[in-house]
BALUM-678177 format. One record per atom (N, C-alpha, C): residue in one letter; x, y, z. Coordinates in steps of 0.02 Angstrom, whole numbers, plus 50000, padded with zeros to 5 digits. Example, Ala and Ser with C-alpha at 12.3 -4.5 7.8 and 13.67 -1.06 7.14 Angstrom:
! BALUM-678177
a506604971650390;a506154977550390;a506604983550390;s506424988850354;s506844994750357;s506455000250394;
END
This chain:
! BALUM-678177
x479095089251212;x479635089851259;x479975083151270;x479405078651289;x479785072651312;x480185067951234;x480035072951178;x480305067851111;x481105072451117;x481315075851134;x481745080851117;x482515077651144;x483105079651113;x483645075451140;x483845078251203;x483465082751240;x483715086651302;x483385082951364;x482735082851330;x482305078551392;x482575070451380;x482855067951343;x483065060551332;x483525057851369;x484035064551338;x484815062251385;x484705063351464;x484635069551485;x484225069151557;x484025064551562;x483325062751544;x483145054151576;x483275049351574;x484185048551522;x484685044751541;x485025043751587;x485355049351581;x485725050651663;x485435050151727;x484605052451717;x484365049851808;x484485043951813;x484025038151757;x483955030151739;x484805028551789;x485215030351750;x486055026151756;x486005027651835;x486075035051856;x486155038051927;x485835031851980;x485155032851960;x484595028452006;x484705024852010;x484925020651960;x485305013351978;x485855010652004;x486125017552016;x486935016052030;x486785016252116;x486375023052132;x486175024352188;x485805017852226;x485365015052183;x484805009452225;x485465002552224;x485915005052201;x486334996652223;x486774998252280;x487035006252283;x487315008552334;x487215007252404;x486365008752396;x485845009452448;x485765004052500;x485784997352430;x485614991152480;x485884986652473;x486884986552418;x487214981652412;x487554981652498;x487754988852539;x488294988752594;x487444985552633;x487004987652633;x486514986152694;x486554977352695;x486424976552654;x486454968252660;x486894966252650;x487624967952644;x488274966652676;x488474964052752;x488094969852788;x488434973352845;x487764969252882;x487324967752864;x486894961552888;x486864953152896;x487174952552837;x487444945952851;x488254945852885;x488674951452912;x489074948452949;x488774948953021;x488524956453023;x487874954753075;x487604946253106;x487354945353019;x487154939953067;x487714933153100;x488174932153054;x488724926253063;x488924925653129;x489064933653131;x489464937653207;x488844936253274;x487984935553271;x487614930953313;x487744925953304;x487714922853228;x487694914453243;x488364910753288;x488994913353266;x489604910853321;x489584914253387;x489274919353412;x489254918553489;x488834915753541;x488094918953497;x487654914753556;x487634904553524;x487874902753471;x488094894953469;x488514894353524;x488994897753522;x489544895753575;x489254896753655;x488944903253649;x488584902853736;x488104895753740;x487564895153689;x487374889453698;x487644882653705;x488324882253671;x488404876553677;x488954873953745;x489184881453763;x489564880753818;x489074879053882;x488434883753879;x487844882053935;x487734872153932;x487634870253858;x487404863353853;x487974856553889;x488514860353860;x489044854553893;x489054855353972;x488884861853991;x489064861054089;x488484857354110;x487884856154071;x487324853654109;x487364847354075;x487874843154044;x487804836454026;x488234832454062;x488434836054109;x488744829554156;x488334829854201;x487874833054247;x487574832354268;x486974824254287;x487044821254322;x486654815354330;x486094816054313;x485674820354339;x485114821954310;x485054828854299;x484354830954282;x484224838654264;x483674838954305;x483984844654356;x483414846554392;x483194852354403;x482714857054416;x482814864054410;x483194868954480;x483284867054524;x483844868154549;x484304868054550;x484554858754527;x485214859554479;x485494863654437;x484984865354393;x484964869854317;x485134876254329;x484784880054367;x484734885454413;x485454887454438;x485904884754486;x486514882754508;x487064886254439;x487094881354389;x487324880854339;x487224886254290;x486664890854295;x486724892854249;x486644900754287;x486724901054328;x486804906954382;x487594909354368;x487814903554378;x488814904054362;x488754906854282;x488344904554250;x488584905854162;x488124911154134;x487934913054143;x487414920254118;x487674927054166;x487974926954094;x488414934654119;x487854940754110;x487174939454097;x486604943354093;x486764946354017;x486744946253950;x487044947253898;x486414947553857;x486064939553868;x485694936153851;x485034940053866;x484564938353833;x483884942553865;x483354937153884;x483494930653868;x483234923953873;x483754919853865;x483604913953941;x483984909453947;x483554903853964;x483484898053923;x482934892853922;x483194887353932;x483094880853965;x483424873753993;x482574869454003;x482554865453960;x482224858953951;x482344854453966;x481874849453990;x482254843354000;x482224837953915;x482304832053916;x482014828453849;x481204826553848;x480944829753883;x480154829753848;x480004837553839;x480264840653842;x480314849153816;x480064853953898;x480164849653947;x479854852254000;x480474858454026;x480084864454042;x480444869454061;x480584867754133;x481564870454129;x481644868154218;x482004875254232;x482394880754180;x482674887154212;x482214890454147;x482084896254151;x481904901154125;x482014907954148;x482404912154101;x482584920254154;x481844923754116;x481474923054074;x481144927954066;x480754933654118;x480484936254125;x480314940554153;x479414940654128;x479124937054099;x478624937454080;x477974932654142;x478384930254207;x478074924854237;x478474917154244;x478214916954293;x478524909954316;x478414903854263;x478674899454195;x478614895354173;x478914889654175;x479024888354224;x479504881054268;x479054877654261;x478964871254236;x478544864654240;x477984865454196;x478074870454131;x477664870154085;x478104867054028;x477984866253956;x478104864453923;x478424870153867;x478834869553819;x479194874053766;x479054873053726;x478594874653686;x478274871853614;x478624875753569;x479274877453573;x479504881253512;x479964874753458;x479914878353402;x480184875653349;x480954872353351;x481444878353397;x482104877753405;x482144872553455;x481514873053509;x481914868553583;x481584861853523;x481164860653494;x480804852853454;x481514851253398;x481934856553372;x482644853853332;x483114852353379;x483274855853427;x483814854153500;x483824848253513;x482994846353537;x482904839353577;x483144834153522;x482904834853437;x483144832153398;x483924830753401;x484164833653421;x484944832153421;x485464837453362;x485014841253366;x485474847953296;x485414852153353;x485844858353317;x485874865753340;x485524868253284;x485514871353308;x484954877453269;x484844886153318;x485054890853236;x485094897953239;x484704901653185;x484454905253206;x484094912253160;x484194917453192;x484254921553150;x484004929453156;x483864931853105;x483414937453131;x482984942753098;x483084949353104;x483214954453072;x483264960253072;x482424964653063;x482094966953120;x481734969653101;x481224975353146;x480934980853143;x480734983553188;x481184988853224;x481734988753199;x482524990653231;x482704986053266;x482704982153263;x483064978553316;x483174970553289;x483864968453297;x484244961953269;x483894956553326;x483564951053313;x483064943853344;x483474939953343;x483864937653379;x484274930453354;x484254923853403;x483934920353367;x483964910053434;x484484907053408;x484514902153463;x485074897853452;x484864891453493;x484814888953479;x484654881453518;x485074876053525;x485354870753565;x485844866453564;x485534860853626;x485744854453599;x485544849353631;x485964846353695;x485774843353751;x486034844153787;x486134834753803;x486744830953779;x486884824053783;x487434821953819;x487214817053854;x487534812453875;x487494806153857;x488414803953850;x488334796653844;x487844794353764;x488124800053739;x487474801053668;x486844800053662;x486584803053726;x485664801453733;x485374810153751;x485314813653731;x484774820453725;x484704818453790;x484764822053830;x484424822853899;x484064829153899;x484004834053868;x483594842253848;x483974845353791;x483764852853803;x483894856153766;x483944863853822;x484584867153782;x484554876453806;x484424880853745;x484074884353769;x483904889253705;x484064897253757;x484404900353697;x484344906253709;x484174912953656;x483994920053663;x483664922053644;x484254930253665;x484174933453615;x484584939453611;x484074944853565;x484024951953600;x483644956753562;x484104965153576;x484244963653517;x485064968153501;x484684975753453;x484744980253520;x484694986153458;x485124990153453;x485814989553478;x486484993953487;x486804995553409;x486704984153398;x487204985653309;x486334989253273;x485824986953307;x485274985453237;x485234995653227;x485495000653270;x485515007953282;x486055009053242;x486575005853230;x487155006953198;x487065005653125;x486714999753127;x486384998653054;x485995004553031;x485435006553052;x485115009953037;x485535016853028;x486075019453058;x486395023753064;x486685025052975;x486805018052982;x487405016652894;x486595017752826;x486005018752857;x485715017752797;x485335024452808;x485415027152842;x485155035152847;x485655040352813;x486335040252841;x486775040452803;x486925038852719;x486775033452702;x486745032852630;x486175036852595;x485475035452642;x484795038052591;x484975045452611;x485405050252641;x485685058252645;x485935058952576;x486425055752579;x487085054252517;x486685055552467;x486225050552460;x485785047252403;x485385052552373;x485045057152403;x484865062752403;x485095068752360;x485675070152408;x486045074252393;x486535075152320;x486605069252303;x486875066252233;x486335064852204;x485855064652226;x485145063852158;x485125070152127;x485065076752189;x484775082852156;x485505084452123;x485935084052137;x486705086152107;x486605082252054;x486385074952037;x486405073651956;x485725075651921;x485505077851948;x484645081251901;x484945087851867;x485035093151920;x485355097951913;x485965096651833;x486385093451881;x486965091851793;x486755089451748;x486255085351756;x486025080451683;x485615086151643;x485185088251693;x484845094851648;x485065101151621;x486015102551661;x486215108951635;x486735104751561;x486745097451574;x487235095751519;x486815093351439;x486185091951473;x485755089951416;x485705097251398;x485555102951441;x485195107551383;x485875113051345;x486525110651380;x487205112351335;x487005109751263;x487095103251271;x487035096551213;x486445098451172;x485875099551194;x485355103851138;x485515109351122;x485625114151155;x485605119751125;x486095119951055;x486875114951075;x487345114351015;x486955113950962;x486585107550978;x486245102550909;x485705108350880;x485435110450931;x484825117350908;x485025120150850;x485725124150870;x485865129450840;x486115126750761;x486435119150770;x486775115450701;x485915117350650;x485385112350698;x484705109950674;x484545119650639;x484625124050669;x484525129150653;x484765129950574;x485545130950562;x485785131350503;x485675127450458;x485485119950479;x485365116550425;x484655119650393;x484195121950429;x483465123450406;x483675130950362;x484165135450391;x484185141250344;x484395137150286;x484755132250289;x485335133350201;x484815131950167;x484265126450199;x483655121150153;x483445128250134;x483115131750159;x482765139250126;x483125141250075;x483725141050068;x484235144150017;x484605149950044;x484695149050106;x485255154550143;x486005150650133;x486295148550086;x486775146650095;x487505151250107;x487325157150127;x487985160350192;x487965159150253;x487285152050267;x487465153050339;x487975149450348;x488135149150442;x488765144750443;x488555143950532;x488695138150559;x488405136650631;x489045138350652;x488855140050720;x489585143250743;x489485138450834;x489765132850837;x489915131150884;x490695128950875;x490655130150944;x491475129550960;x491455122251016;x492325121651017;x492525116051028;x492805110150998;x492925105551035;x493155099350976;x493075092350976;x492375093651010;x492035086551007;x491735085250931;x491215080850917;x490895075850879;x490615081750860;x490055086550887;x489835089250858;x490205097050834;x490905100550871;x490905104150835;x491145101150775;x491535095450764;x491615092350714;x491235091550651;x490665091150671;x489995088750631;x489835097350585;x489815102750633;x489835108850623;x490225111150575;x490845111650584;x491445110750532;x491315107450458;x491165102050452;x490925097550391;x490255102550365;x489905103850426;x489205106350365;x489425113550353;x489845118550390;x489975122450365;x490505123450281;x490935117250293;x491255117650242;x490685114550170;x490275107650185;x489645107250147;x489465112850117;x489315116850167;x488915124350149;x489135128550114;x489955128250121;x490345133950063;x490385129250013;x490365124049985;x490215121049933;x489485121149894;x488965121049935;x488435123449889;x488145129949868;x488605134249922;x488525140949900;x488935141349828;x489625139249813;x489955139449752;x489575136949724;x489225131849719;x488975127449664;x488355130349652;x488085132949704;x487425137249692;x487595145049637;x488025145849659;x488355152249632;x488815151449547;x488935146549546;x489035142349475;x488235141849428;x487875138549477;x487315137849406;x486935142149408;x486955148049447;x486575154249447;x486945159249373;x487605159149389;x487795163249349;x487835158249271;x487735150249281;x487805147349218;x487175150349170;x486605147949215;x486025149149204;x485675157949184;x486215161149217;x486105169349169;x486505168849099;x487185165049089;x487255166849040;x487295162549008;x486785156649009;x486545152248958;x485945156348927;x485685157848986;x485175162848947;x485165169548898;x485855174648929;x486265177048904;x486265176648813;x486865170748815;x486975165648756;x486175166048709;x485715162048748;x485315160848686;x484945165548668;x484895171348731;x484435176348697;x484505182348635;x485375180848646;x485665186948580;x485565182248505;x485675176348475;x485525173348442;x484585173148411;x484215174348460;x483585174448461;x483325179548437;x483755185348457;x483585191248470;x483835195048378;x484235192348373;x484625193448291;x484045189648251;x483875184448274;x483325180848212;x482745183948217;x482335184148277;x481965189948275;x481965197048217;x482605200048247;x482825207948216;x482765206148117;x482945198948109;x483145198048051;x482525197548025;x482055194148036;x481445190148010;x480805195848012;x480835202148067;x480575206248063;x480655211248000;x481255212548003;x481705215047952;x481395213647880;x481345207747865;x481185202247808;x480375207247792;x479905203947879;x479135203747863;x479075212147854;x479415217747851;x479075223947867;x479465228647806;x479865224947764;x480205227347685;x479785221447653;x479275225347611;x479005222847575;x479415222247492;x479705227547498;x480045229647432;x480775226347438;x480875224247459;x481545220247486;x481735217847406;x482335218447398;x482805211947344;x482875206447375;x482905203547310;x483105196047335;x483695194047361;x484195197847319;x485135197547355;x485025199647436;x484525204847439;x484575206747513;x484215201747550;x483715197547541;x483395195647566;x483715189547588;x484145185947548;x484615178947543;x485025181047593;x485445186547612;x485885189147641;x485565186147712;x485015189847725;x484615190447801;x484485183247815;x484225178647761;x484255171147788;x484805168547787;x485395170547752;x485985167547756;x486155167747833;x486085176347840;x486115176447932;x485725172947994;x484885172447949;x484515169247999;x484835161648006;x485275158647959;x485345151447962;x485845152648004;x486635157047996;x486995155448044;x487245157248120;x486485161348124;x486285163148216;x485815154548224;x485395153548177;x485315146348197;x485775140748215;x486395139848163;x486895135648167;x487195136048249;x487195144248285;x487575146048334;x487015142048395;x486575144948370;x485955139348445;x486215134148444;x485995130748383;x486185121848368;x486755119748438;x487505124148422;x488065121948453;x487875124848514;x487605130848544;x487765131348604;x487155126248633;x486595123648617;x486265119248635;x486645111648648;x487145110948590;x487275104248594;x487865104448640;x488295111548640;x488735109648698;x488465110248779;x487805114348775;x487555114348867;x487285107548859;x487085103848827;x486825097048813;x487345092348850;x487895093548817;x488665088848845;x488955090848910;x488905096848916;x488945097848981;x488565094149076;x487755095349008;x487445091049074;x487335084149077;x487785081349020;x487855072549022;x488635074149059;x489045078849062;x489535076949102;x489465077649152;x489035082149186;x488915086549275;x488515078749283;x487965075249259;x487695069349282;x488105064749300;x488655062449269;x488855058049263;x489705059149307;x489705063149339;x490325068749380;x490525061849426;x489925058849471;x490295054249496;x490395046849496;x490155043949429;x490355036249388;x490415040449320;x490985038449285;x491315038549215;x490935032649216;x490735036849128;x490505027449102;x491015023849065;x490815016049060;x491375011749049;x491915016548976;x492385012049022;x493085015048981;x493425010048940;x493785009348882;x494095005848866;x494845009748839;x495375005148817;x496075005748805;x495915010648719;x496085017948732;x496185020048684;x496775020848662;x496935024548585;x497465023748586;x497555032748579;x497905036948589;x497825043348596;x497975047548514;x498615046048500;x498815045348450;x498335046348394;x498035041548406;x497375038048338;x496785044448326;x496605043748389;x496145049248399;x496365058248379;x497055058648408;x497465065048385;x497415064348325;x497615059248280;x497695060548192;x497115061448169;x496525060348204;x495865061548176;x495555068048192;x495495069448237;x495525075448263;x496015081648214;x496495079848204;x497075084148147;x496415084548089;x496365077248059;x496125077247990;x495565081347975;x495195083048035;x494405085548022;x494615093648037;x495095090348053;x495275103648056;x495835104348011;x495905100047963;x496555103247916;x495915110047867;x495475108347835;x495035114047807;x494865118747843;x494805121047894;x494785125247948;x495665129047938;x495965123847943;x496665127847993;x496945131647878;x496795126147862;x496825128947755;x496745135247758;x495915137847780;x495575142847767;x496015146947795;x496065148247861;x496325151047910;x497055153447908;x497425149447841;x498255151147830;x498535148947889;x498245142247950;x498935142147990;x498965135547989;x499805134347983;x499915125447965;x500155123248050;x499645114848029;x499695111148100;x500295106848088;x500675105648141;x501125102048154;x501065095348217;x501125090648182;x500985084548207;x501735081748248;x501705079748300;x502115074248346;x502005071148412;x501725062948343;x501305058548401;x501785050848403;x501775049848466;x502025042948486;x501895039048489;x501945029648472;x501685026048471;x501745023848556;x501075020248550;x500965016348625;x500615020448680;x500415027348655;x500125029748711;x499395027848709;x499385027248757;x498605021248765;x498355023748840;x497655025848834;x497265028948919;x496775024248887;x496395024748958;x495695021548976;x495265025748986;x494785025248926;x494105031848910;x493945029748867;x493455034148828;x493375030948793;x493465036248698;x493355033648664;x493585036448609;x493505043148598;x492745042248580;x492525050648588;x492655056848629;x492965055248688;x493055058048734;x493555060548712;x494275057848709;x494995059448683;x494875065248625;x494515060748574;x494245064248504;x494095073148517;x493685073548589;x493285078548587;x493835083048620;x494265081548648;x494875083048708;x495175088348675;x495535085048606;x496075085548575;x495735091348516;x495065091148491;x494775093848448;x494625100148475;x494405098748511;x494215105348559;x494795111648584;x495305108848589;x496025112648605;x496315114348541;x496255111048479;x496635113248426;x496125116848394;x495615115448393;x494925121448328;x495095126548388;x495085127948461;x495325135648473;x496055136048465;x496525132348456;x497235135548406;x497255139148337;x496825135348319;x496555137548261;x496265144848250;x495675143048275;x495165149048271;x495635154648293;x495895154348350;x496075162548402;x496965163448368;x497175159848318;x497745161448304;x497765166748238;x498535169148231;x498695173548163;x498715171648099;x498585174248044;x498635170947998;x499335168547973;x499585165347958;x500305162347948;x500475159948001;x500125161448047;x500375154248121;x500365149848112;x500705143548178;x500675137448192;x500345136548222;x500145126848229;x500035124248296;x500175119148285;x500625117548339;x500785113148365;x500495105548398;x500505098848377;x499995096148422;x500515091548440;x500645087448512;x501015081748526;x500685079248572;x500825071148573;x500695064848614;x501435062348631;x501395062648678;x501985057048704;x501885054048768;x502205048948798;x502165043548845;x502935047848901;x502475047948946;x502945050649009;x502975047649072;x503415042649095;x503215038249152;x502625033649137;x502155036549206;x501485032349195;x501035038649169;x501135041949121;x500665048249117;x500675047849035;x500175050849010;x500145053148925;x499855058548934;x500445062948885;x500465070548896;x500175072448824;x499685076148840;x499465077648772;x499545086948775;x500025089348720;x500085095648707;x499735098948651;x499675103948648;x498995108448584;x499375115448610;x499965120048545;x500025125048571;x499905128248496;x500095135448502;x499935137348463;x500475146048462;x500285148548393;x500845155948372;x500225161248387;x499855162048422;x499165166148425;x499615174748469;x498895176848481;x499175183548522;x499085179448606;x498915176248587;x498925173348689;x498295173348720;x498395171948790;x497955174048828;x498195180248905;x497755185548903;x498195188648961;x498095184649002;x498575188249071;x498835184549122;x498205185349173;x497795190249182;x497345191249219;x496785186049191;x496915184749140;x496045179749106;x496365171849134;x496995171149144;x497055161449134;x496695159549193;x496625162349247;x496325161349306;x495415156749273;x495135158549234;x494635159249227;x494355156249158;x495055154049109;x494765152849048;x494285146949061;x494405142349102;x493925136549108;x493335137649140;x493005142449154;x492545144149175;x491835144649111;x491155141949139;x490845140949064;x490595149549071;x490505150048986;x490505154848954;x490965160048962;x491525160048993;x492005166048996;x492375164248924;x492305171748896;x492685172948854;x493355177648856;x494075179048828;x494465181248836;x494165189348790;x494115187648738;x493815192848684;x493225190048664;x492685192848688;x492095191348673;x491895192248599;x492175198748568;x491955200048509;x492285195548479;x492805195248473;x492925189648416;x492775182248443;x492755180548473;x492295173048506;x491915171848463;x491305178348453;x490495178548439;x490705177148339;x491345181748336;x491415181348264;x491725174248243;x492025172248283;x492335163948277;x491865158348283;x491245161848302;x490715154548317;x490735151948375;x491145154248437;x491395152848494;x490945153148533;x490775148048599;x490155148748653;x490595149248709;x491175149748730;x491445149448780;x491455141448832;x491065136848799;x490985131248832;x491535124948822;x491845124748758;x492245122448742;x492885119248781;x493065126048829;x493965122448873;x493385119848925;x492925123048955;x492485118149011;x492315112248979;x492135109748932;x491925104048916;x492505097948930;x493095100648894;x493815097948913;x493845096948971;x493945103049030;x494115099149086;x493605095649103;x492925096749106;x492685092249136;x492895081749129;x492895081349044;x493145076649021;x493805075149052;x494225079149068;x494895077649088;x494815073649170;x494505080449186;x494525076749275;x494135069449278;x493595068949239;x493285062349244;x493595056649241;x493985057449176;x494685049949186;x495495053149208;x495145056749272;x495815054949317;x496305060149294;x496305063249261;x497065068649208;x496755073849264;x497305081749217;x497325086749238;x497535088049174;x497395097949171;x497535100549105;x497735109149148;x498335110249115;x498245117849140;x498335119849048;x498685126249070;x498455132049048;x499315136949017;x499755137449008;x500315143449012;x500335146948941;x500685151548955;x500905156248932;x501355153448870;x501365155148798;x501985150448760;x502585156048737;x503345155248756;x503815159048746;x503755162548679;x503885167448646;x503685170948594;x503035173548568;x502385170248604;x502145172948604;x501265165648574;x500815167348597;x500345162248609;x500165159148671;x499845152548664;x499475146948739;x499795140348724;x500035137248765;x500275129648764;x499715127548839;x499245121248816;x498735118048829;x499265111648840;x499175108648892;x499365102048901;x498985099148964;x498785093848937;x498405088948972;x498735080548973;x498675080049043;x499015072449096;x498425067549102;x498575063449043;x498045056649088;x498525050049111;x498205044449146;x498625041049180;x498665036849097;x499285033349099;x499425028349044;x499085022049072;x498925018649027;x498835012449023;x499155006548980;x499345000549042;x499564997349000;x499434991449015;x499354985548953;x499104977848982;x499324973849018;x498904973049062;x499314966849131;x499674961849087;x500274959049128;x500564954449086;x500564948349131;x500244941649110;x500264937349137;x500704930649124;
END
């Protein structure tokens, strides 16, 4: 409980509260105490020192004299009114505790008075405000005594107490009001995070339809948003190599499945010819040949899905170069096939990739012009320099592609016509291999329809060209 972010933030919010409260509590109290006290020290100074000057003209100090004098000036205010002579001898005293006329004042204040200072304290305590004041009593600049007086005030020290009963109510009352909120806002704030912490634990299982459903538009439904959209991304991607992974398997098991049929075929005709028998390995070799490629293209595939987010180093190709080579290795192909290629390439088109890549780009788009076209068709191949772009085109005189398949030709293993794919040697991996290559250095490649009839393939990479210094 106490590790949880509900019980945490709560025992944030008391922490801040409590502190805000305990300065509340006792920044005004000891405010409202020291003017307290200032507000004793300037009156009873001033009663004292007004008592000290009427008894310093006086010739001498006598306690009748004193008496006289201070009968006129004690407005009764005072709760002690004290007159010394200069050996600390008491000559008026109002206390009420007994007659102390002609004893001695051993207090601290009348021993600073006689010194020749004033001197004040007070104390707040018990309820009730303590405050002395002492002042020397000279003539002719010679201490002749001292008056001390004495004040025990519980009117303000009730009023005080009033201001701090009042606060520790307050104090109270705003404690349980922030417990209450801290605990209904912490367990808002968990439950959000709960329910996120929830979805994230289904998708880890492999529920990737879930989706957290908090609302709002703070940080965390924010956060919510991102993993939901996360989440429809690994559901696609989950849903990509599920279906790659059936029909890779797909793929290799009909090839397997023919060598099998064939080799059984072979072991269970004993009487077999030899013409027939050459036939069946002729076939067993070129369902082998068909593994070989669909092995070596899921092979290329998963050096491209690895490598999806660093391309490895690139250098200045030239596109062109690579196109004429690419031509040269399918003119016997396109011979066989009755369809003549048509070349128009430009000098200077130059990307950053690297050779093989282009090679495989361009090869890959024209052996299916090739393959999926008519006999006496064309294809078309061009390079040219467009702005900052090199446009590489591959079309062709074929029957096309329908309009319902372009959605999808780049998808691995979709085939348009499967049967003839299988008869062309075709794995369906081929235009995926392309884009993948494409998007890696930065291009795009679509897909249209060609007027009269066929596919025009064109693919955008950025041009390159040498800094000039």
């Amino acid at each position: 409980m106490r590790s949880s972010i509900q019980w945490k933030t709560a025992a944030m919010y008391i922490v801040i509260i409590a502190a805000v409260l305990t300065v509340l509590n006792t920044y005004p109290i000891l405010v409202t105490e020291n003017l307290v006290f200032r507000s004793k020290q300037t009156s009873l100074g001033q009663q004292a020192a007004v008592m000290a000057a009427s008894l310093s003209g006086a010739e001498s100090l006598t306690p009748e004299g004193v008496g006289r004098v201070m009968d006129l000036l004690d407005d009764g205010s005072l709760d002690r009114v004290l007159v010394t002579d200069e050996t600390g001898k008491i000559l008026h005293d109002t206390t009420e505790s007994g007659d102390t006329t002609g004893k001695y004042a051993l207090f601290g204040e009348i021993a600073s008075a006689l010194g020749g200072n004033d001197y004040f304290s007070s104390e707040f305590r018990d309820g009730a405000f303590r405050s002395r004041a002492a002042c020397p009593i000279v003539f002719r600049g010679v201490c002749r005594g001292a008056v001390y007086v004495y004040e025990y005030d519980t009117a303000q020290a009730a009023l005080l107490k009033g201001i701090q009963s009042n606060l520790r109510n307050i104090s109270i009352v705003v404690s349980v009001l922030v417990v209450l909120i801290s605990f209904l806002f912490s367990r808002l704030l968990a439950r959000r995070i709960g329910a996120l912490l929830r979805a994230i634990r289904d998708v880890r299982e492999g529920d990737y339809g879930r989706r957290a459903e908090i609302r709002g538009r703070d940080e965390i439904a924010q956060l919510a948003d991102e993993f939901n959209d996360l989440t429809e991304r690994l559901r696609g991607t989950e849903e990509v190599r599920r279906r790659f992974v059936a029909d890779a398997s797909h793929e290799l098991k009909t090839p397997l499945a023919s060598i099998r049929l064939l080799t059984d075929s072979i072991l269970q005709n004993e009487n077999m010819d030899p013409k027939t028998a050459r036939d069946f390995v002729a076939d067993i070799g070129a369902e082998a040949d068909r593994l070989t490629r669909i092995s070596q293209e899921l092979l290329q595939l998963a050096r491209l899905d690895e490598r999806a987010d660093a391309a490895p180093p690139a250098a200045p190709v030239d596109v062109s170069a690579a196109a004429a080579r690419a031509v040269h290795m399918l003119r016997p192909l396109a011979a066989e096939s009755g369809v003549t290629v048509l070349c128009d390439f430009e000098e200077g088109a130059m990307v950053l990739a690297r050779e093989d890549e282009i090679y495989r780009i361009i090869f890959n788009l024209a052996e299916n012009a090739v393959k999926y076209n008519l006999p006496g068709g064309k294809v078309h191949i061009g390079v040219q320099c467009a702005q900052d772009a090199v446009r590489i085109t591959v079309e062709d005189t074929g029957v096309g592609i329908p309009e319902e398949d372009m959605p999808r030709i780049f998808e691995r293993f979709y085939r348009v016509d499967k049967a003839r794919s299988r008869e062309a040697g075709g794995t369906g991996l081929g235009l995926s291999i392309v884009q993948e290559a494409v998007r890696r250095r930065g291009g795009e490649i679509a897909a249209v329809p060609r007027e009269g009839g066929g596919t025009r393939f064109v693919v955008t990479l950025p041009l390159w060209r040498e800094a000039v210094r």
